[in-house]
C-alpha positions in Angstrom: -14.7 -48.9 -95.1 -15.3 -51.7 -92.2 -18.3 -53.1 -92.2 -20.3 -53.4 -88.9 -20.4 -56.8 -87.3 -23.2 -58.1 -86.2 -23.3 -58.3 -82.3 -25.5 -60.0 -79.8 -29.5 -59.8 -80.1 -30.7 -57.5 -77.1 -32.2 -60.4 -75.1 -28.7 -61.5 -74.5 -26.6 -58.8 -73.1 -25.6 -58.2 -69.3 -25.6 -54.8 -67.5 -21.3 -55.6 -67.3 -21.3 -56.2 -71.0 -23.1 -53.4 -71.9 -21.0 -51.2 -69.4 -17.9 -52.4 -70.9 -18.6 -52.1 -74.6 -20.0 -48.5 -74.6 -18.0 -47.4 -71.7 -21.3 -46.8 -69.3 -21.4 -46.6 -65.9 -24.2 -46.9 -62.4 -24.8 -43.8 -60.8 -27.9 -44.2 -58.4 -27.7 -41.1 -57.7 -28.2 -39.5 -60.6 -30.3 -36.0 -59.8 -32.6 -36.8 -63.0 -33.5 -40.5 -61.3 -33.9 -38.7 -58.3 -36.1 -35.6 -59.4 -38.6 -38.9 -61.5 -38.8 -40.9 -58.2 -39.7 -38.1 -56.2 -42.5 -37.0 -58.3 -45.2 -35.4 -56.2 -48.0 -36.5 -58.9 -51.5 -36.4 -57.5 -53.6 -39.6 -58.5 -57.3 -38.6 -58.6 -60.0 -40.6 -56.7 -61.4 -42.7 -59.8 -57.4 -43.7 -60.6 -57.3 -44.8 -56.6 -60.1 -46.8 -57.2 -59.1 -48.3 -59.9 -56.1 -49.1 -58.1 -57.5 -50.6 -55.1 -59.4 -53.5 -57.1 -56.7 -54.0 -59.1 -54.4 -54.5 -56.2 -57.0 -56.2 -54.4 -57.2 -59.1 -58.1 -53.4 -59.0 -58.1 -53.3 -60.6 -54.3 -55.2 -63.2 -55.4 -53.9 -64.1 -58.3 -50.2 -62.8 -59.2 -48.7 -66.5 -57.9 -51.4 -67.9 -60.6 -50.3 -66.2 -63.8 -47.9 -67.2 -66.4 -46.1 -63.9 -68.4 -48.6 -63.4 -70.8 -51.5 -63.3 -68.5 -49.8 -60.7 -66.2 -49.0 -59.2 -68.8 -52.8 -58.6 -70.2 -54.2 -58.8 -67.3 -52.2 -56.5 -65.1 -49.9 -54.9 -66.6 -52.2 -53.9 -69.5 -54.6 -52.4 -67.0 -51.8 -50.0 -66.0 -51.2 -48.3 -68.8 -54.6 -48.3 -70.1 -54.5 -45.9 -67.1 -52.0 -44.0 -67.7 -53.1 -44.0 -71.5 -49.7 -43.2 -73.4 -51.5 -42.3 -76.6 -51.9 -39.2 -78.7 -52.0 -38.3 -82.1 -48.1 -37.2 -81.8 -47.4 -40.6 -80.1 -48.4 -43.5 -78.0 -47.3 -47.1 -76.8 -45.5 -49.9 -79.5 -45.0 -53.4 -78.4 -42.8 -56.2 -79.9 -41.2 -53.7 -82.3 -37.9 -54.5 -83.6 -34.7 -51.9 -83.2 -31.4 -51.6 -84.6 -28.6 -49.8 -83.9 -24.8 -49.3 -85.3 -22.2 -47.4 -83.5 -18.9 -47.7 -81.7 -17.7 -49.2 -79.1 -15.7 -47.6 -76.0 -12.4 -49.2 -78.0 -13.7 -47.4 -81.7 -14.5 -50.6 -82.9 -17.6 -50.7 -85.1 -20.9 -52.9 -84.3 -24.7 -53.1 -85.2 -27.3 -54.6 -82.5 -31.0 -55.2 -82.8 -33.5 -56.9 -80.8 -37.0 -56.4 -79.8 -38.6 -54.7 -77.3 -41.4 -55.7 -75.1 -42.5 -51.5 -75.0 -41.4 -48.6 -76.3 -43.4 -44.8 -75.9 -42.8 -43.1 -78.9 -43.9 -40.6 -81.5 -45.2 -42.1 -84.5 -49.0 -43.8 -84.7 -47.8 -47.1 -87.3 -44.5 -47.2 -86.3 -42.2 -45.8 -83.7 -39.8 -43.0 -84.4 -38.7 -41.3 -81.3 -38.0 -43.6 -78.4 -38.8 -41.8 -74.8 -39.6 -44.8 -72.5 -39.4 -48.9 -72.3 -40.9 -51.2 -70.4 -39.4 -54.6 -70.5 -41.5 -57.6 -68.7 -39.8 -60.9 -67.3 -40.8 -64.2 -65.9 -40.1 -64.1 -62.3 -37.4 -67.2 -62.2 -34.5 -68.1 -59.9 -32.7 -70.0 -62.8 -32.5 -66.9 -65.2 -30.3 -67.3 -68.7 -30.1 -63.4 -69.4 -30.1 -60.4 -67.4 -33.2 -58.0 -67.6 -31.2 -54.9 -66.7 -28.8 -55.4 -69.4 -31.9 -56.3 -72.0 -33.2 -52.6 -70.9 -30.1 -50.7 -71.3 -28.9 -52.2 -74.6 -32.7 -51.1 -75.6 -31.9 -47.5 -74.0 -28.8 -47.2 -75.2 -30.4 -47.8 -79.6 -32.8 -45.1 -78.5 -29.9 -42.9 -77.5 -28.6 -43.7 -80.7 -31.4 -43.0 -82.6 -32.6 -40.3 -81.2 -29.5 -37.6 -81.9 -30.4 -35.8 -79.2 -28.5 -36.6 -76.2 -31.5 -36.4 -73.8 -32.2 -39.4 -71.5 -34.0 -42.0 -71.9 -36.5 -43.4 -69.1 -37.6 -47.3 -68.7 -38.3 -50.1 -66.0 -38.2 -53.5 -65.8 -40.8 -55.6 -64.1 -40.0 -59.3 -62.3 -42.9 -60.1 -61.4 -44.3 -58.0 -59.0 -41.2 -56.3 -58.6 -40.7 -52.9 -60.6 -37.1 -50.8 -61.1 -37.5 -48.2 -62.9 -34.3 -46.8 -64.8 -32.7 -43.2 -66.2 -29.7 -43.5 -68.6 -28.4 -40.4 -69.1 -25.1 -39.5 -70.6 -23.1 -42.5 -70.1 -24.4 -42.8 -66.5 -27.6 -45.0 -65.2 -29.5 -45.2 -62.6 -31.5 -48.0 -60.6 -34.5 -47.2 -58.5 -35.4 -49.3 -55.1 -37.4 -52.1 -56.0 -41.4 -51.2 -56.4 -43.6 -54.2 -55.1 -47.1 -53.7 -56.3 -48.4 -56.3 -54.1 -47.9 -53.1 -51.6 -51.0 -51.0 -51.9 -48.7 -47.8 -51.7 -46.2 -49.1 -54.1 -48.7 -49.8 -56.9 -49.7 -46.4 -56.5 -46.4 -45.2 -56.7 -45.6 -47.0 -59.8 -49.0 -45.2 -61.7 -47.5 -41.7 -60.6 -44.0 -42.4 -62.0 -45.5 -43.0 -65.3 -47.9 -40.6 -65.3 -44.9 -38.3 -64.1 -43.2 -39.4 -67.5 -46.2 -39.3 -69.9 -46.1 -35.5 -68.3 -42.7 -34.9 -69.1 -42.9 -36.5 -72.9 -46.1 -34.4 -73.9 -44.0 -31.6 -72.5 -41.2 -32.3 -74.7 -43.0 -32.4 -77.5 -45.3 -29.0 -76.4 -48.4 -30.8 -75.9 -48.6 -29.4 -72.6 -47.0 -26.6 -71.4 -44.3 -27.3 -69.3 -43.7 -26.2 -64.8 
């Protein structure tokens, strides 16, 4: 039997390599893209709060921080409130993955990285993968390609999963969200999300706390529409 070669680390694959090697393709307008992005989710007045001193922090200060500060102390702020955490699952980050397969020409190959964020069952380590959230330093001179990091990531949950369901993420360049739907072996791109807009942060809360819905309902934490 052929062993599996070892292939590129996730941090170094483009969108067009993954498309090529597992036979992938863009479809923006994918209905299950569509259906996320036009969530109707209702923030409450506390979460708009929130929201408003965060964005009014994040004008003065976004130019200021390196990745790890926006990181912790942006980012971090979001999904503290959004709070993907249960006993049946919550957020990992800097968790390694690894995945073997084919590739669109049969050929056999392993890949394994880490991801900035995965949602996932599991409370020590993650099991089921449902979402990613992948962070970059906003740079003109960039060596790898943060849609191709997330789909690569996508595509091991896919893998791991069994399931054929899709798999949600989003990307962040500074203050620049896309959020992404792989599904099949189509994906799908949002419109860019630029949270220095008021309206746009707010947007970017109820798309995630449209998929926090969707992933308790998948697992019957809630029941579902």
């Amino acid at each position: 039997m052929e062993k599996p070669h070892k292939a590129k680390s996730f941090e170094n694959w483009t969108r067009e390599e993954v498309q090529d090697t597992f036979g992938i393709k863009r479809n923006n307008d994918l209905a299950i893209l569509k259906n996320w992005i036009n969530t109707n989710y209702q923030l409450t007045e506390k979460e708009l709060d929130f929201l408003a001193e965060l964005h009014k922090g994040l004008q003065n200060d976004l130019d200021l921080y390196n990745e790890d500060e926006l990181k912790f102390f942006f980012i971090g702020d979001i999904l503290r409130l959004v709070k993907f955490k249960t006993e049946t699952y919550r957020a990992f980050t800097q968790r390694h993955m690894e995945f073997s397969t084919q590739t669109v020409d049969n050929q056999p190959i392993t890949v394994a990285g880490i991801v900035e964020l995965v949602v996932a069952t599991g409370q020590q380590n993650p099991k089921k993968p449902f979402f990613f959230l992948q962070e970059f330093k906003q740079s003109l001179k960039r060596n790898n390609d943060p849609l191709g990091q997330l789909l690569i990531a996508m595509l091991a949950a896919k893998v791991l999963n069994k399931n054929g369901k899709a798999i949600y993420g989003c990307y962040v360049l500074g203050s620049a969200w896309y959020f992404v739907v792989l599904a099949g072996n189509e994906y799908g791109v949002s419109l860019v999300y630029d949270v220095t807009i008021a309206d746009n942060l707010q947007k970017i809360v109820c798309l995630l706390k449209e998929q926090k819905k969707q992933i308790e309902q998948e697992l019957g934490l809630i029941p579902k529409d």
